[in-house]
Residue frames as qw, qx, qy, qz and C-alpha x, y, z in Angstrom:
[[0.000, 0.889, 0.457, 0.000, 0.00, 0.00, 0.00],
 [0.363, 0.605, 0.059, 0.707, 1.01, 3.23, -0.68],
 [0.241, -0.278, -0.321, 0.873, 2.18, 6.09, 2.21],
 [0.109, 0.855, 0.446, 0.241, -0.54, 8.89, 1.61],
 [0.233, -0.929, 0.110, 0.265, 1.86, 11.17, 3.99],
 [0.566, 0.810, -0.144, -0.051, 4.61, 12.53, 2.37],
 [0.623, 0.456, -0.499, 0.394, 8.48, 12.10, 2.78],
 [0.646, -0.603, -0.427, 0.193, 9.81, 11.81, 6.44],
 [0.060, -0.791, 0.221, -0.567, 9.95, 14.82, 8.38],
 [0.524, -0.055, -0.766, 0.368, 12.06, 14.19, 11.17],
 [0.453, -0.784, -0.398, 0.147, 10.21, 15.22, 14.81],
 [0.202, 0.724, -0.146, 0.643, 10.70, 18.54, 16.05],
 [0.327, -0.279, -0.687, 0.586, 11.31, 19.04, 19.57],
 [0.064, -0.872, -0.480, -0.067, 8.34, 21.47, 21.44],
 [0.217, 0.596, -0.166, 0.755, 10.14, 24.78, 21.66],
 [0.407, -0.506, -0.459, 0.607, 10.99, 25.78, 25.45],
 [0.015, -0.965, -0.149, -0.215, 10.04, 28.96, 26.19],
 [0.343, 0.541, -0.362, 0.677, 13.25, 31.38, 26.50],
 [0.629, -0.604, -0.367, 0.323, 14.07, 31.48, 30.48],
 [0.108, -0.924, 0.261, -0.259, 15.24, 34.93, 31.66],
 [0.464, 0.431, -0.391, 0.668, 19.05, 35.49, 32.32],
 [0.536, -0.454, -0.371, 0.608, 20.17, 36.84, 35.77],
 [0.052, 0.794, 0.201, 0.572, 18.61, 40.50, 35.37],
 [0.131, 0.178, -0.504, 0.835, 19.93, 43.51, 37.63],
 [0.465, -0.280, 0.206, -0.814, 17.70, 43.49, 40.72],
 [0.931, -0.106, -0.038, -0.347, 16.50, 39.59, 40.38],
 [0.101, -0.607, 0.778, -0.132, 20.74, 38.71, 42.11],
 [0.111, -0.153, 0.981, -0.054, 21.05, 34.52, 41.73],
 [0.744, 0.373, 0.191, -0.520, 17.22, 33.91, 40.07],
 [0.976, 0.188, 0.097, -0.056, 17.24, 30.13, 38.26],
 [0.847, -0.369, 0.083, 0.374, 20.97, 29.59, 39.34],
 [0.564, 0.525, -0.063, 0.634, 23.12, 32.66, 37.68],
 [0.469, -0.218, -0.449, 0.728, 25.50, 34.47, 40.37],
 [0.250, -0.868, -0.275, 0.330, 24.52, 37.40, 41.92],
 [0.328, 0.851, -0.061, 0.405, 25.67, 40.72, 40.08],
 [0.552, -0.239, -0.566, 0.564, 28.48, 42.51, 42.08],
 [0.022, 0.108, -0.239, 0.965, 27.91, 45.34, 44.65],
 [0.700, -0.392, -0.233, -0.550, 24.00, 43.59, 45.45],
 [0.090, -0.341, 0.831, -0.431, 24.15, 42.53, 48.88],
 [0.195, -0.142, -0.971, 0.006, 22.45, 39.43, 49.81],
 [0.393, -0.502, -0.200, -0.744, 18.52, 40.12, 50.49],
 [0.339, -0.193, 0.723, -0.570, 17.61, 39.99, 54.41],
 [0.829, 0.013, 0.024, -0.559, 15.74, 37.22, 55.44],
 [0.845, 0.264, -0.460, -0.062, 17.91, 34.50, 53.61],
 [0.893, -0.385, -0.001, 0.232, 19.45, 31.52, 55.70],
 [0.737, -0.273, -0.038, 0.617, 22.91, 32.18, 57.26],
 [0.250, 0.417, -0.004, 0.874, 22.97, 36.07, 56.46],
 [0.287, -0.283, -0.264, 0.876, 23.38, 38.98, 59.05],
 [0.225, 0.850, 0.441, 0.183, 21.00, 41.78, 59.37],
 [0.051, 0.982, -0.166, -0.071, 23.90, 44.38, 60.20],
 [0.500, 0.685, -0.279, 0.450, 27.84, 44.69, 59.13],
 [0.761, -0.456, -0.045, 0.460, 30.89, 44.07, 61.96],
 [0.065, -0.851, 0.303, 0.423, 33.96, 45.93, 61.45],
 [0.260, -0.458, 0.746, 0.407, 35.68, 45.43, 58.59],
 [0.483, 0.264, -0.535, -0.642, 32.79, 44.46, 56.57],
 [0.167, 0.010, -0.979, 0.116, 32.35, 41.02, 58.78],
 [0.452, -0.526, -0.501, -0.518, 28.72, 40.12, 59.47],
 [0.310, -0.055, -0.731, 0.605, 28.26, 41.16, 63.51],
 [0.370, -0.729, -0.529, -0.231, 25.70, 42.12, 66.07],
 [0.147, -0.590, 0.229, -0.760, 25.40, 44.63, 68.87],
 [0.123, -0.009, -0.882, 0.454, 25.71, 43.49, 72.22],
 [0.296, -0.726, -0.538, -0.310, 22.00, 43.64, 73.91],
 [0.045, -0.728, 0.208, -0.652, 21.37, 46.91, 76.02],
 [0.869, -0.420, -0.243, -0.098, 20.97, 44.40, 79.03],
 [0.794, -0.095, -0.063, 0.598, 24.87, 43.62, 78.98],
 [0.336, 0.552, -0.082, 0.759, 25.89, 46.87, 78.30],
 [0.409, -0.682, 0.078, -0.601, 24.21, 47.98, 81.69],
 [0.768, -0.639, 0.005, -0.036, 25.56, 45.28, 83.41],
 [0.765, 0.266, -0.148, 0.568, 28.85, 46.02, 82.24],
 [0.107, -0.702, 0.029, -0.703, 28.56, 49.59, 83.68],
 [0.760, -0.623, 0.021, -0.187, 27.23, 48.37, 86.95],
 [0.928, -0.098, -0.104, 0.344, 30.16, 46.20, 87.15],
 [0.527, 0.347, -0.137, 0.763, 33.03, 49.04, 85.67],
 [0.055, -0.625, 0.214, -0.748, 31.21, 51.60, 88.44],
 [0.911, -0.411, -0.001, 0.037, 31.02, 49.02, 91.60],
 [0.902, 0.160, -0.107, 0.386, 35.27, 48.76, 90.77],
 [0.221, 0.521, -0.122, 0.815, 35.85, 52.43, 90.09],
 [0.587, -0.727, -0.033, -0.355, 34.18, 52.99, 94.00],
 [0.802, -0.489, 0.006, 0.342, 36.43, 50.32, 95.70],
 [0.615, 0.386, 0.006, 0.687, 39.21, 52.02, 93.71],
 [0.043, -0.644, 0.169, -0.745, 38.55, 55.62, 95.00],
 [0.723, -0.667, -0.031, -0.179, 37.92, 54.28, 98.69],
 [0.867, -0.385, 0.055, 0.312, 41.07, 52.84, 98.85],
 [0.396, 0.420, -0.044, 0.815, 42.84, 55.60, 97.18],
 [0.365, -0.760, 0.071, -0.533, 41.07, 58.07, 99.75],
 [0.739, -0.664, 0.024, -0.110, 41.86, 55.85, 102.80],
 [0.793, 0.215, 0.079, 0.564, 45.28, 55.83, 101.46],
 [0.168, 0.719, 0.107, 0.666, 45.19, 59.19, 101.43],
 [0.557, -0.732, -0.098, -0.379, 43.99, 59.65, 104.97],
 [0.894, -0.393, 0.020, 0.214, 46.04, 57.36, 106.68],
 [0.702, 0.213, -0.051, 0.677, 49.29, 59.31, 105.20],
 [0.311, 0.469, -0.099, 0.821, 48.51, 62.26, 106.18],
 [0.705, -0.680, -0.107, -0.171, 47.93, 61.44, 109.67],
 [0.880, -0.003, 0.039, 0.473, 51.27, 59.67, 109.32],
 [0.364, 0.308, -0.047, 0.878, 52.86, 62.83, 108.23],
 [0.127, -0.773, -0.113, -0.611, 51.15, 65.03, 111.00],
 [0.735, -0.675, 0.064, 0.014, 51.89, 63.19, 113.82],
 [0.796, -0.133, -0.013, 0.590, 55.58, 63.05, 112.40],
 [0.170, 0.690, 0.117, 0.694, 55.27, 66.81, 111.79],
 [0.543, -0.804, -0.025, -0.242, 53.68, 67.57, 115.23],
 [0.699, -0.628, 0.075, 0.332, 56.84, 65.61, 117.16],
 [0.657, 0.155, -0.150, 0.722, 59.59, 67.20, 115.15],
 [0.200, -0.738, -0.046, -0.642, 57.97, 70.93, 116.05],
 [0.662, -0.722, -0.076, -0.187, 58.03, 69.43, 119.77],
 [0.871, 0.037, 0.065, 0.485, 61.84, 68.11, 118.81],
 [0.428, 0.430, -0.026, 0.794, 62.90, 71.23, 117.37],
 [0.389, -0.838, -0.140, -0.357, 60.82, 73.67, 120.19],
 [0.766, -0.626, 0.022, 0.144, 62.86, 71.95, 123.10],
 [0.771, 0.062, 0.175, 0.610, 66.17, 71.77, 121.24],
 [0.124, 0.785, 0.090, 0.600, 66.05, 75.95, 121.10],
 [0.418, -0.844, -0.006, -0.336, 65.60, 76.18, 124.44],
 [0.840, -0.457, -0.030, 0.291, 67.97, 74.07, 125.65],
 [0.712, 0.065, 0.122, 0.689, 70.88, 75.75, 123.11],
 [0.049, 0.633, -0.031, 0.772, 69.64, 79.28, 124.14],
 [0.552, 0.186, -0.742, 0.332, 70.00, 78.39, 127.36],
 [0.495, -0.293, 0.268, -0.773, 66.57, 78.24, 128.82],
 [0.428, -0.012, -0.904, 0.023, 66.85, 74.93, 129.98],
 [0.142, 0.117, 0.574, -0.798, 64.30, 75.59, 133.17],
 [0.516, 0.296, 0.182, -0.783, 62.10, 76.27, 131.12],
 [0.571, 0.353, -0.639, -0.375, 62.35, 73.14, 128.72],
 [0.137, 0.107, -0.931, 0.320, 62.05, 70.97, 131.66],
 [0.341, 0.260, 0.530, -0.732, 59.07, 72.35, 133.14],
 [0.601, 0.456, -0.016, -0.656, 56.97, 72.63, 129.83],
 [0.385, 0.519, -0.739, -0.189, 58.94, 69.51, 127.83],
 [0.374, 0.103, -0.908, 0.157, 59.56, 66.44, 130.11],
 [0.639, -0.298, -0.632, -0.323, 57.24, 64.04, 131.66],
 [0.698, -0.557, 0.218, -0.394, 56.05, 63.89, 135.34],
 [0.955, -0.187, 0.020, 0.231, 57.56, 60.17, 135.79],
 [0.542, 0.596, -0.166, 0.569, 60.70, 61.96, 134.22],
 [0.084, -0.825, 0.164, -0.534, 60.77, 64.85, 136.69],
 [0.680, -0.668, 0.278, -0.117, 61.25, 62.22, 139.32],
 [0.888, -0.038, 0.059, 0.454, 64.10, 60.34, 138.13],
 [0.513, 0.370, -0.119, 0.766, 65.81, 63.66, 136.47],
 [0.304, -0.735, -0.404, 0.451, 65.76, 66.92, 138.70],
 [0.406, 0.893, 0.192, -0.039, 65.72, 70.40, 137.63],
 [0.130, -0.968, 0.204, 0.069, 68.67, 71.22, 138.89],
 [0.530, -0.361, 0.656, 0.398, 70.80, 68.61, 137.37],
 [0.497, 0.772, 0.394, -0.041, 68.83, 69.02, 134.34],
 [0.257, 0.964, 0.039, 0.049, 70.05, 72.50, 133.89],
 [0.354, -0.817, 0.425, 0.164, 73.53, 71.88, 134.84],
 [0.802, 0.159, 0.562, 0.123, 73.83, 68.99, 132.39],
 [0.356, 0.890, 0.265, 0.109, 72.77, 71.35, 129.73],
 [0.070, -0.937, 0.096, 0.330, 75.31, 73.53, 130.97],
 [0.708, -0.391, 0.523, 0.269, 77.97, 71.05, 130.42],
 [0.682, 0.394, 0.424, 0.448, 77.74, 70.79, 126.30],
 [0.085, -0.625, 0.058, 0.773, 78.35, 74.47, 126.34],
 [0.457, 0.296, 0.558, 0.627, 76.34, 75.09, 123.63],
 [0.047, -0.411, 0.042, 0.909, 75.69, 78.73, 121.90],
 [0.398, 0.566, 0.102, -0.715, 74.21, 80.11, 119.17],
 [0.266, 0.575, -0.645, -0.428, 76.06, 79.04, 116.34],
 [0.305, 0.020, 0.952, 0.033, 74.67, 75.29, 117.07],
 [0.573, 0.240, -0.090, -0.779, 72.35, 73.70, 114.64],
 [0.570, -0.032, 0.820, -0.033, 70.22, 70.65, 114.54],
 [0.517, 0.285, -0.591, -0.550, 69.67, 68.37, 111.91],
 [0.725, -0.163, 0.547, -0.385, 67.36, 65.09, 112.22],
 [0.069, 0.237, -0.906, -0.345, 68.29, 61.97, 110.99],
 [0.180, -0.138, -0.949, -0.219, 65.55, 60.09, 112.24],
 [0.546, -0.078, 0.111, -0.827, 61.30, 61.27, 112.89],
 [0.300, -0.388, -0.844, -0.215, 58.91, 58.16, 114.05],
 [0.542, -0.184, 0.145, -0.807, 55.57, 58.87, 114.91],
 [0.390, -0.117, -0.842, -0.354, 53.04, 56.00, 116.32],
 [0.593, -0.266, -0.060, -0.758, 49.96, 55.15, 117.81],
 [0.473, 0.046, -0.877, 0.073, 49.32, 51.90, 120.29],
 [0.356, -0.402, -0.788, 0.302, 46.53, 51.38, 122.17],
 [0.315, -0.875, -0.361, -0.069, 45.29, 54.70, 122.34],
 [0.412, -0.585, 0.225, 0.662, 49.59, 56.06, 123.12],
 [0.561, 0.776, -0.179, 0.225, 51.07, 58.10, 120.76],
 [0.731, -0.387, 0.306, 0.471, 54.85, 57.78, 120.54],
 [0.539, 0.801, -0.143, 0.215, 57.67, 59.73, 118.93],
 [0.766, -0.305, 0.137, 0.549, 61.34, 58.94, 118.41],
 [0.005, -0.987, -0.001, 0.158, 63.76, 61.18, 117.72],
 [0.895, 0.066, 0.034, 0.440, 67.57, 61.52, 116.13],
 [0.270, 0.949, 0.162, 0.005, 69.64, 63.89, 115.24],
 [0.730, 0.120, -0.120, 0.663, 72.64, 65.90, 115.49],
 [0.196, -0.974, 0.049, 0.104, 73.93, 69.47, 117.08],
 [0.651, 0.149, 0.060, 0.742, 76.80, 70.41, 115.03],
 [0.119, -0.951, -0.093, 0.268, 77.97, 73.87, 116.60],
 [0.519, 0.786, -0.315, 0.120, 81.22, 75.99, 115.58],
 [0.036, -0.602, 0.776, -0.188, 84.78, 74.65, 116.26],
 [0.676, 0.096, -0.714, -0.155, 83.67, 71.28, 115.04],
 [0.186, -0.117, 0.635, -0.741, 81.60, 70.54, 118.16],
 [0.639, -0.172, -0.502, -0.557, 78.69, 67.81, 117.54],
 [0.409, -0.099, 0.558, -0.716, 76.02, 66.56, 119.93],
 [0.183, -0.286, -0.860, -0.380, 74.13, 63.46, 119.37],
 [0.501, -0.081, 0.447, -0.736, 70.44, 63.73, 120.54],
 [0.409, -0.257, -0.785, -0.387, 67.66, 61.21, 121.06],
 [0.318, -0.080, 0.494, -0.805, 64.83, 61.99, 122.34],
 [0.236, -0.365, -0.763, -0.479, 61.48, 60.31, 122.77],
 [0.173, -0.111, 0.235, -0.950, 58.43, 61.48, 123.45],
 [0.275, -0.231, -0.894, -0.266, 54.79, 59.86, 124.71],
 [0.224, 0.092, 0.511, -0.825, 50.97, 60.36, 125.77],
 [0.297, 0.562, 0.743, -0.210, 47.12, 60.25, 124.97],
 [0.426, 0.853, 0.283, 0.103, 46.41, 63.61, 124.30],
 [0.100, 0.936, -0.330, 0.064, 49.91, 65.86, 124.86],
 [0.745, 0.440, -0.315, 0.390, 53.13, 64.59, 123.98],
 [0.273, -0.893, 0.318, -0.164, 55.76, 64.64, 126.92],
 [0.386, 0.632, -0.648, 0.178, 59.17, 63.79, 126.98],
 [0.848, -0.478, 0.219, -0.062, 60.42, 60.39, 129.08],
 [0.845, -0.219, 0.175, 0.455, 63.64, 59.69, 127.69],
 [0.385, 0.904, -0.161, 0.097, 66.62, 62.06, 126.44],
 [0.763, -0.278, 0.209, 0.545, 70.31, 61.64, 125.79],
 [0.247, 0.968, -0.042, -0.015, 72.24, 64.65, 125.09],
 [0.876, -0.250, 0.188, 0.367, 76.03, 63.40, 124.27],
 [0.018, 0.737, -0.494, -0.461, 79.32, 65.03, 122.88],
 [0.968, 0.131, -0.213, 0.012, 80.52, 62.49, 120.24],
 [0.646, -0.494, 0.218, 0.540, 83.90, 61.46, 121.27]]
């Protein structure tokens, strides 16, 4: 029998309809890369909604932490300034009570080398003192270093302290007069509320 159709046409395939390219604005749309300088749209898995330093994806702390970070950094900075104040205080008690006994060092040490020693007993040295020294060997003691004007002291050594309610000051020093004439002193000096002398050595050196 005879074909009625005509020669063989070979099958066409159905035409696909043309698929859109990667268009600006539609960034990785039926798998072509992202254009550059479009950032990734929010929303998508494993992207950041804000920018670290340097361009790295990062977050802001929450305002929670920041407020207990504060609490914490001003709770520190307090003990700091307490113990920088009671630091404070406590030296410059230290340095008044070693201020107060050289002034009571250097007061007596006038009187004796201007040679009002009477009067450096009476106002200077302790009751318990007064009974072991007397005035009148006192002042004759005094007489003995024959010092003058021309002496002058110099302290080597100022403690001040507190115990129990005593204060205490030691004393050092020197009395270097003219014609190369030197005097050790040590004095010390103790009470509650007034300082008074209980122990003193006034020596030539050899």
């Amino acid at each position: 029998m005879s074909n009625p159709q005509g020669p063989y046409q070979p099958v066409q395939p159905a035409a696909w309809p043309a698929q859109p390219t990667g268009q600006p604005g539609n960034p990785g749309e039926h798998g072509a890369p992202p254009l550059p300088g479009n950032p990734p749209q929010h929303g998508a898995p494993g992207q950041y909604s804000s920018e670290g330093p340097f361009g790295l994806p990062g977050q802001e702390p929450p305002a929670q932490s920041r407020r207990k970070l504060w609490t914490i950094l001003g709770v520190v900075g307090g003990v700091l300034l307490l113990a920088v104040v009671g630091v404070l205080i406590l030296v410059n008690i230290v340095n008044g009570a070693t201020n107060h006994a050289r002034g009571l060092a250097d007061s007596f040490t006038k009187l004796v080398i201007a040679g009002d020693s009477s009067k450096a007993y009476d106002d200077y040295l302790d009751p318990a003192l007064h009974e072991q020294l007397t005035k009148e060997d006192f002042v004759a003691g005094i007489k003995t270093l024959e010092m003058d004007s021309t002496c002058k002291t110099a302290y080597n050594e100022v403690k001040a302290s507190t115990e129990n309610g005593t204060k205490a000051a030691d004393i050092a020093g020197l009395i270097t007069c003219d014609g190369d004439k030197k005097i050790d002193l040590i004095y010390r000096f103790e009470g509650t509320d007034e300082l008074k002398m209980i122990n003193i050595k006034l020596k030539p050196q050899a």
